[in-house]
Backbone as ProteinMPNN parsed JSONL, in Angstrom:
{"seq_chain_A": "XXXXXXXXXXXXXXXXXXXXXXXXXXXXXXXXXXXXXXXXXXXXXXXXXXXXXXXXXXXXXXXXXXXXXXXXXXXXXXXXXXXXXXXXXXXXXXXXXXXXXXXXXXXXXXXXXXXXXXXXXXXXXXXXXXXXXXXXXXXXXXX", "coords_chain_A": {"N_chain_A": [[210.43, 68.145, 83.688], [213.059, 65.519, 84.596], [214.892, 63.789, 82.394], [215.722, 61.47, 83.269], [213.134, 60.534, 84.389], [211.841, 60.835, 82.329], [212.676, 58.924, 80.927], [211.798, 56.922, 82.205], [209.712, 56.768, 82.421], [208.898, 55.636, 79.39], [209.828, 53.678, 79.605], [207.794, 51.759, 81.164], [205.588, 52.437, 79.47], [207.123, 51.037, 77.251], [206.672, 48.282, 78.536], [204.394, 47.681, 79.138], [203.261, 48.18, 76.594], [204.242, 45.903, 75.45], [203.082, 44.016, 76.878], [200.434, 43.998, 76.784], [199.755, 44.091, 73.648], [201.344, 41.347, 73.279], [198.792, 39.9, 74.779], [196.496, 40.561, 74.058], [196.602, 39.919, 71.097], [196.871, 37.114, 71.425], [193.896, 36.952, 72.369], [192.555, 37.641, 70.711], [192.678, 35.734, 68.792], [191.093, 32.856, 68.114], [192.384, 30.676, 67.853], [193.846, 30.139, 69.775], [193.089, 29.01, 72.627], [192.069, 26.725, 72.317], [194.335, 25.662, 70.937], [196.176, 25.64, 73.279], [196.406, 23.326, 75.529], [198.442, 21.388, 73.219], [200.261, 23.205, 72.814], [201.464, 23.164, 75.535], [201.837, 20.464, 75.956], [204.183, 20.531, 73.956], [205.821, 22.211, 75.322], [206.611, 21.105, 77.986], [208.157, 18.985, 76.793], [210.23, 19.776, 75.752], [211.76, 21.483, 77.42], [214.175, 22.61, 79.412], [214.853, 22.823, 81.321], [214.116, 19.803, 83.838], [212.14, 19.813, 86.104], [210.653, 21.357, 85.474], [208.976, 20.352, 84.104], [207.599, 18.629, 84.644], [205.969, 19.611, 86.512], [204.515, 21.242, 84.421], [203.454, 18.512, 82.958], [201.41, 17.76, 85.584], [200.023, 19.604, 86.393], [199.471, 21.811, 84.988], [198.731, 20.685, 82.3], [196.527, 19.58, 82.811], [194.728, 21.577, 84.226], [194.592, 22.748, 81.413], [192.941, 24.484, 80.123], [191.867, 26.885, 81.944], [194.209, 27.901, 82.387], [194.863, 28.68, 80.176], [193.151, 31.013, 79.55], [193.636, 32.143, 82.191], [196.3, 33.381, 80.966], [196.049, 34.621, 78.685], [194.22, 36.968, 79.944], [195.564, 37.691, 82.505], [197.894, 38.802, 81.032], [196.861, 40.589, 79.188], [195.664, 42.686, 81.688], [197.845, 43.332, 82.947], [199.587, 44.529, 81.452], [197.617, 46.892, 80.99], [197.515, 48.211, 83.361], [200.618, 48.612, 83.777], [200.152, 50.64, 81.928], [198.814, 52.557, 83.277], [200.051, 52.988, 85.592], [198.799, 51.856, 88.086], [197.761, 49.158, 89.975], [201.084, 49.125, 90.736], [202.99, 48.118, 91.981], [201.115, 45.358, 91.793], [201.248, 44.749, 89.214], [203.374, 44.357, 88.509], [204.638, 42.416, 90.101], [202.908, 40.162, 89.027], [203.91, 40.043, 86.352], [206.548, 39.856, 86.735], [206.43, 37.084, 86.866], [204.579, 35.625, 85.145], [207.126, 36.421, 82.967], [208.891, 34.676, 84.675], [208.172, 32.143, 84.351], [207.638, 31.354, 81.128], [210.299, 32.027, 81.036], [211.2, 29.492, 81.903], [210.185, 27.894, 80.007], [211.208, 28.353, 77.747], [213.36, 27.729, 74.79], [215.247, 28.451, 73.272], [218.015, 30.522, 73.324], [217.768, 33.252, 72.72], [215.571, 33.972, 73.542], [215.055, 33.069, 76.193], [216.998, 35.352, 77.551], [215.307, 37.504, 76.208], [213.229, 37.525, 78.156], [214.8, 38.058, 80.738], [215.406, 40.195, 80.563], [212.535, 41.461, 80.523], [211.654, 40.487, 82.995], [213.777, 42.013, 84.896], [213.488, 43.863, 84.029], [210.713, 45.218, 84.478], [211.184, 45.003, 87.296], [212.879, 47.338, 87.533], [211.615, 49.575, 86.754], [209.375, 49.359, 88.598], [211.019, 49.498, 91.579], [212.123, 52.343, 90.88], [210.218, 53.626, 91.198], [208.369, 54.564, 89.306], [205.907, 54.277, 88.357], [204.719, 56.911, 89.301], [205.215, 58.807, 88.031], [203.659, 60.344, 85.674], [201.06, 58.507, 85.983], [198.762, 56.792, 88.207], [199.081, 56.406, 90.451], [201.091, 58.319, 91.383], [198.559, 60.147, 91.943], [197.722, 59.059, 94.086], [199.383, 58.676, 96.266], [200.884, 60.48, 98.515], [202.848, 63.29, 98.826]], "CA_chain_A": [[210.593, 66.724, 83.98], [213.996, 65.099, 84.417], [215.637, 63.14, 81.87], [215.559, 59.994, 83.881], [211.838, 60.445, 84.564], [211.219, 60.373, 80.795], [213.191, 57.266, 80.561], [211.438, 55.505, 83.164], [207.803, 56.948, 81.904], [208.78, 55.38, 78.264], [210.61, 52.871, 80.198], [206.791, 51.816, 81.538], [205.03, 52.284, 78.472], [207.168, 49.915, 76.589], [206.708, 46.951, 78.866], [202.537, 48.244, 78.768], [202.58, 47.6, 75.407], [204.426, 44.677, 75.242], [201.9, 42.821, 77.704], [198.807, 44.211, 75.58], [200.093, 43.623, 72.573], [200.555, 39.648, 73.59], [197.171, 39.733, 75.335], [195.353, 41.18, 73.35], [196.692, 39.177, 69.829], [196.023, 35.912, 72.093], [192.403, 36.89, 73.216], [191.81, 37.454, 68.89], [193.493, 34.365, 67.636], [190.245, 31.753, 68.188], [192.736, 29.371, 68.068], [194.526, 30.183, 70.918], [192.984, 28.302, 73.64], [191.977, 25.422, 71.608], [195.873, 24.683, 70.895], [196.806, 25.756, 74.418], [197.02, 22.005, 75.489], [199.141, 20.813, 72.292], [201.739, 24.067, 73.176], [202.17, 23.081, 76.928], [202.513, 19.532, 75.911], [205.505, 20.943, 73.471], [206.664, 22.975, 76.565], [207.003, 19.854, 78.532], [209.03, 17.925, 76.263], [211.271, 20.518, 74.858], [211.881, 22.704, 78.557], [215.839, 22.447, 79.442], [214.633, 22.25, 83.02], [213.206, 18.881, 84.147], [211.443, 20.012, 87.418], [209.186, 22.074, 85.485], [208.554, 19.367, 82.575], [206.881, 17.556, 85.716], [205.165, 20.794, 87.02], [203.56, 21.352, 83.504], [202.445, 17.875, 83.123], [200.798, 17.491, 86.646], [199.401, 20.285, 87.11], [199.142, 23.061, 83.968], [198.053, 20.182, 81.304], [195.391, 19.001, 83.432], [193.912, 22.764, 83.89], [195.047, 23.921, 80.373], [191.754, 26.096, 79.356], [191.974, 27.956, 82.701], [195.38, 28.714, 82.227], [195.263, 29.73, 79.064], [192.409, 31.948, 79.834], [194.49, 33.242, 83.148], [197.221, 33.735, 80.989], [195.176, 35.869, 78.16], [193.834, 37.921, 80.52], [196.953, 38.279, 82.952], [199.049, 39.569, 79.912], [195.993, 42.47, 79.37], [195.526, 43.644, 82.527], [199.425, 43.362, 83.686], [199.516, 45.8, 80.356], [196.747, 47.758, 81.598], [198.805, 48.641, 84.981], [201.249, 49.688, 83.618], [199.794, 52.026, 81.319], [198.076, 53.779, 84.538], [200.617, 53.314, 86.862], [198.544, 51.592, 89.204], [198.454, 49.556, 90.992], [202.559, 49.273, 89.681], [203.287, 46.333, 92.783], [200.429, 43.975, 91.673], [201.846, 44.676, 87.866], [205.228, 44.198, 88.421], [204.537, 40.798, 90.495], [202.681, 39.634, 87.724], [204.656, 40.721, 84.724], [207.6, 38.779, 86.468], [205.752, 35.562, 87.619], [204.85, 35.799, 83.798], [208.161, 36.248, 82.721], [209.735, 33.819, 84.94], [207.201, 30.819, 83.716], [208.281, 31.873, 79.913], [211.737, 31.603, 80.409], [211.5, 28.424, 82.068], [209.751, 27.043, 78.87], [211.851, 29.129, 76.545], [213.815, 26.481, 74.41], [216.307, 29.014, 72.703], [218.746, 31.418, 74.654], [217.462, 34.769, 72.439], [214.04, 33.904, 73.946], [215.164, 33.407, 77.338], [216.941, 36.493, 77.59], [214.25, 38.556, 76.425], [212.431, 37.452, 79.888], [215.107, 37.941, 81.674], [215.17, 41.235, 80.797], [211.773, 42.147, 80.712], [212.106, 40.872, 84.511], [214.519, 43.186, 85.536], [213.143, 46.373, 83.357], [209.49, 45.357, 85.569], [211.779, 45.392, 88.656], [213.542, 48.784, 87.778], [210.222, 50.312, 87.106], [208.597, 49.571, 90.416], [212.143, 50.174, 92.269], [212.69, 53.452, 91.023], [208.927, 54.592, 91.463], [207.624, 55.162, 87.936], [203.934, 54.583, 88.551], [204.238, 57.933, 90.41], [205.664, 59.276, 86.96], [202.22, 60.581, 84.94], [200.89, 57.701, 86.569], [197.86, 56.995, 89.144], [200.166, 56.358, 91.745], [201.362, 60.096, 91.761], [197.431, 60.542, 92.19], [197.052, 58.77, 95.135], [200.383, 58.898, 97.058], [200.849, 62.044, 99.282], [204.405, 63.249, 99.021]], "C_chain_A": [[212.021, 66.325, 83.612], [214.031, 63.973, 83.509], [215.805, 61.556, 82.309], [213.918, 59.708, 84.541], [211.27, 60.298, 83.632], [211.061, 59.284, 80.574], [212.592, 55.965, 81.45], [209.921, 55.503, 82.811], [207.721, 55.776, 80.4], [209.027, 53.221, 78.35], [209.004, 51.48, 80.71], [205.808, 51.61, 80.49], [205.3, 51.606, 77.508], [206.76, 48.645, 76.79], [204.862, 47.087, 78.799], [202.49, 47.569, 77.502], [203.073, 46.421, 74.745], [203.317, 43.528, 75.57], [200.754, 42.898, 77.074], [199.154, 44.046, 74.436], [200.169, 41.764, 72.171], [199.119, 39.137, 74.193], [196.739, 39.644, 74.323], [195.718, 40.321, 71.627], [196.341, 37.685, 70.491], [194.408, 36.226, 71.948], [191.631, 37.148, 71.569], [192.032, 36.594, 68.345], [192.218, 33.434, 68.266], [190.97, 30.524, 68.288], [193.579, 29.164, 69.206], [194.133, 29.124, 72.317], [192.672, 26.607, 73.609], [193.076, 24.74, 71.75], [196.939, 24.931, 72.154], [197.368, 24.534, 75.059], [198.347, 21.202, 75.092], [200.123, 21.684, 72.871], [202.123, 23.688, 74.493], [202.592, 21.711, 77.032], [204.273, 19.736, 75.271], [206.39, 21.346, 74.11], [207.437, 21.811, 77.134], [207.993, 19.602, 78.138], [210.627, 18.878, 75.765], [212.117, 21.698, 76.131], [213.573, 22.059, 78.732], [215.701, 22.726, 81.388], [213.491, 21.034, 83.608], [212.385, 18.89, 85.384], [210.151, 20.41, 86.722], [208.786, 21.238, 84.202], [207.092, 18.77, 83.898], [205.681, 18.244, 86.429], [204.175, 20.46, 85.637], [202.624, 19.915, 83.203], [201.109, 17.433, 83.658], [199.949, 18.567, 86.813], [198.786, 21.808, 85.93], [197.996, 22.086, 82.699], [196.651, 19.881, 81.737], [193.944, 20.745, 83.573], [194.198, 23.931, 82.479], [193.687, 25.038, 80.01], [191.767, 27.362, 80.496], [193.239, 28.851, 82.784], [195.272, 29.328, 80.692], [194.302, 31.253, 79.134], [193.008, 33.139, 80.823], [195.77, 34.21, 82.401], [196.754, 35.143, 79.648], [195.147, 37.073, 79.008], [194.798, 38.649, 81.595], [197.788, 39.428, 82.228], [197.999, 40.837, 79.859], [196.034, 43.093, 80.582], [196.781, 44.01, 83.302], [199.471, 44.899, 82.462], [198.588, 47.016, 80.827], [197.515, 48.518, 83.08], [199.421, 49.118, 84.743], [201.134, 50.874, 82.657], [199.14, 53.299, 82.234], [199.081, 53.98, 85.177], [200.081, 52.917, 87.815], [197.786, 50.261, 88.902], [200.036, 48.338, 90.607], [202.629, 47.623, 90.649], [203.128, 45.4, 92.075], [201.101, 43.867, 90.05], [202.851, 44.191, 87.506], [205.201, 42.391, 89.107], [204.214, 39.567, 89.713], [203.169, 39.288, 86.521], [206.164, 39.691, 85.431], [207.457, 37.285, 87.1], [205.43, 35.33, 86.333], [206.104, 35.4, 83.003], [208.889, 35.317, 82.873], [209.305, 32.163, 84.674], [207.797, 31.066, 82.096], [209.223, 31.492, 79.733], [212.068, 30.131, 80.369], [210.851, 27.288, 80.571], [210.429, 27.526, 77.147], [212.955, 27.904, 76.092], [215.303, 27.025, 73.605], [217.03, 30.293, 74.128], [218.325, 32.546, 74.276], [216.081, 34.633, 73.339], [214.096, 33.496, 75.623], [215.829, 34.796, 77.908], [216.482, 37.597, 77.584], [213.347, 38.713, 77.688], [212.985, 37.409, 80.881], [215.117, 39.661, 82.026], [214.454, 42.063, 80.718], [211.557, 42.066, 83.057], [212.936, 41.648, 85.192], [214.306, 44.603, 85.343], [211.583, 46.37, 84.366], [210.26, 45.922, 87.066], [212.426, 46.9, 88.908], [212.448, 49.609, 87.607], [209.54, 50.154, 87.943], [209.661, 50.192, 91.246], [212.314, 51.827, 92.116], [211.103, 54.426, 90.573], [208.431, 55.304, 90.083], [206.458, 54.899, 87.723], [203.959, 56.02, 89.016], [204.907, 59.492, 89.272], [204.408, 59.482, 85.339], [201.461, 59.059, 85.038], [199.816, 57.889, 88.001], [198.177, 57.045, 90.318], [200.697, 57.636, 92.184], [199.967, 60.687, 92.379], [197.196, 60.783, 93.897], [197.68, 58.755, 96.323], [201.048, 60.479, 97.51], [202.106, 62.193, 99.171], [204.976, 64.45, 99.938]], "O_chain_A": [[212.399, 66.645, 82.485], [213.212, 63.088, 83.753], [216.005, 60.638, 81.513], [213.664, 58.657, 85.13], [210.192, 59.705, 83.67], [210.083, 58.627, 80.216], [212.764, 54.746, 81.446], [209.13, 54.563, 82.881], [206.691, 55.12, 80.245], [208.702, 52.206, 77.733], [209.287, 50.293, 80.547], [205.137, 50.58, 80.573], [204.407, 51.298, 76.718], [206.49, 47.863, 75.878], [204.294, 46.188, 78.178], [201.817, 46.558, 77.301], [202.565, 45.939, 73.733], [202.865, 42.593, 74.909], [200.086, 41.896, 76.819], [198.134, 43.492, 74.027], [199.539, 41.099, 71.348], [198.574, 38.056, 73.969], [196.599, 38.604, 73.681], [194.672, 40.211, 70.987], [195.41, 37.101, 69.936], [193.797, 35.445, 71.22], [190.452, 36.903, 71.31], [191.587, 36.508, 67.2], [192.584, 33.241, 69.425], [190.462, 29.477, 68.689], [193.972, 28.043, 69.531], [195.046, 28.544, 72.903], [192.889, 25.684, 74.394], [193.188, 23.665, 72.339], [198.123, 24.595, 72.156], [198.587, 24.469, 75.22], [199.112, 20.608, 75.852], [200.983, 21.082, 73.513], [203.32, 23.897, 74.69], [203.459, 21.413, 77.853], [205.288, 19.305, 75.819], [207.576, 21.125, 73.868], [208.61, 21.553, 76.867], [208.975, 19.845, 78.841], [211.767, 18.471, 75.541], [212.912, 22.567, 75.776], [213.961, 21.072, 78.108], [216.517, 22.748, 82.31], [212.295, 21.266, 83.784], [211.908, 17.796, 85.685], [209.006, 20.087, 87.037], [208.189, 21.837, 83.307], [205.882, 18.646, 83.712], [204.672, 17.669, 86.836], [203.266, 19.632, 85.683], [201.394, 19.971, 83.18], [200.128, 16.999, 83.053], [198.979, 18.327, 87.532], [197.856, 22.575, 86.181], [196.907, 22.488, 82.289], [195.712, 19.965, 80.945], [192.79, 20.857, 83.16], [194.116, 25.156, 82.393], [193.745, 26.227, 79.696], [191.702, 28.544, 80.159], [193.344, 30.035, 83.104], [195.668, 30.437, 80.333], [194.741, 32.357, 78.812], [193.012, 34.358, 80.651], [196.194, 35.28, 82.838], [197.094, 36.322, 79.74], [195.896, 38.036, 78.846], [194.889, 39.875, 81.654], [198.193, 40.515, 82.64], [198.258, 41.914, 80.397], [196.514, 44.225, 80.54], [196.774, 44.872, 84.182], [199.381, 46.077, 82.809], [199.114, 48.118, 80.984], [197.928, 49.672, 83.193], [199.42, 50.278, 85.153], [201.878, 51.854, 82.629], [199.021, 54.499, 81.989], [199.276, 55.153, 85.495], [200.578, 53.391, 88.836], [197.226, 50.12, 87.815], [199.998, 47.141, 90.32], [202.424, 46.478, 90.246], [203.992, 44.647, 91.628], [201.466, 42.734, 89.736], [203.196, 43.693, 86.434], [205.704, 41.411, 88.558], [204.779, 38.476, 89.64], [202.833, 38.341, 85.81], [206.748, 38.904, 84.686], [208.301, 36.601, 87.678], [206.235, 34.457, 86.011], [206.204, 34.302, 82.455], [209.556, 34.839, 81.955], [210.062, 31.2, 84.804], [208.975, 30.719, 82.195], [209.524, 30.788, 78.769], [212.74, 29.527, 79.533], [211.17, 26.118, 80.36], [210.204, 27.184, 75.986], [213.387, 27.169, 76.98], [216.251, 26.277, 73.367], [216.671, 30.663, 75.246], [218.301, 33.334, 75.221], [215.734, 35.719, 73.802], [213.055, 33.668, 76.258], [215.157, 35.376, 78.76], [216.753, 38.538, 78.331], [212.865, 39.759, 78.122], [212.466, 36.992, 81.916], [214.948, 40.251, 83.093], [214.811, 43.24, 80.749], [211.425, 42.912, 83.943], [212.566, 41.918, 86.335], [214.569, 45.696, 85.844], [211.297, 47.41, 84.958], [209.984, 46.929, 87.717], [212.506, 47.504, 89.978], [212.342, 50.489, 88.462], [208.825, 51.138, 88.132], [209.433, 51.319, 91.686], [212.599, 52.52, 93.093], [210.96, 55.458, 89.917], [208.175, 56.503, 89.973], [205.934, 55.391, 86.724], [202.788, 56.379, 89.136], [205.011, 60.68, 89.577], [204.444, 58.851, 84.282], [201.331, 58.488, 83.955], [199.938, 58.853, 88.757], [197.59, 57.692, 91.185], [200.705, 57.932, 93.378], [200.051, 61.588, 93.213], [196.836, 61.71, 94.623], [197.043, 58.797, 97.376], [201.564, 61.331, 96.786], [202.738, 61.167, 99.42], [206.183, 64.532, 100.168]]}, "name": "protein", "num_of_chains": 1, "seq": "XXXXXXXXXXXXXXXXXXXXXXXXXXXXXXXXXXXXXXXXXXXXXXXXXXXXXXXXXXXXXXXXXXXXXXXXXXXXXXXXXXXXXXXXXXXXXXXXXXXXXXXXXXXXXXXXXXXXXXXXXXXXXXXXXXXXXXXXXXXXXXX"}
């Protein structure tokens, strides 16, 4: 195995256990969905983009338990994906539709950065075909 196939396997398995690691400490914290509300009101007020202050009011505060629930379970199974490798697309679409909601509520610049560049390390791991790198995607794709 090449040297840049390692790096894209490990490359894969970091952002895996990033997304299960936030899942999965959400989906144990009991208080998580409870204070889901109170945090997207905080979002609101504190976002450094006023389009999406107006978004979150209208339309996230009003369904906060389903989102927080979508967003629980998003973060596991986006994690889950990429620990298989499959299916890498729907993972990667996710993981930066994720990401790019995050940043927009991110209130510091270290904390937008980190989502900018988990969006681009999702994008270089689908781009350069690392589901297909001990991955289900090697399974199922004929080469």
């Amino acid at each position: 195995m090449k040297l840049s196939s390692i790096s894209l396997l490990l490359l894969r398995l970091a952002i895996s256990y990033i997304w299960l690691e936030a899942g999965i400490s959400k989906l144990l914290n009991p208080k998580f969905i409870e204070s889901f509300p109170s945090t997207i009101e905080a979002f609101a007020k504190n976002t450094n983009f006023d389009f999406y202050t107006d978004f979150l009011n209208k339309y996230i505060l009003p369904n906060s338990q389903i989102v927080a629930q979508l967003t629980v379970w998003g973060e596991i199974l986006t994690g889950i994906v990429f620990l298989l490798g499959f299916p890498l697309l729907v993972g990667v679409l996710v993981g930066i539709f994720m990401n790019a909601n995050y940043f927009l509520v991110a209130t510091s610049a270290p904390s937008q950065f980190v989502n900018l560049i988990l969006i681009f390390s999702q994008f270089a791991v689908w781009a350069n075909g690392a589901g297909s790198i001990w991955g289900l995607d090697a399974k199922l794709v004929k080469k």
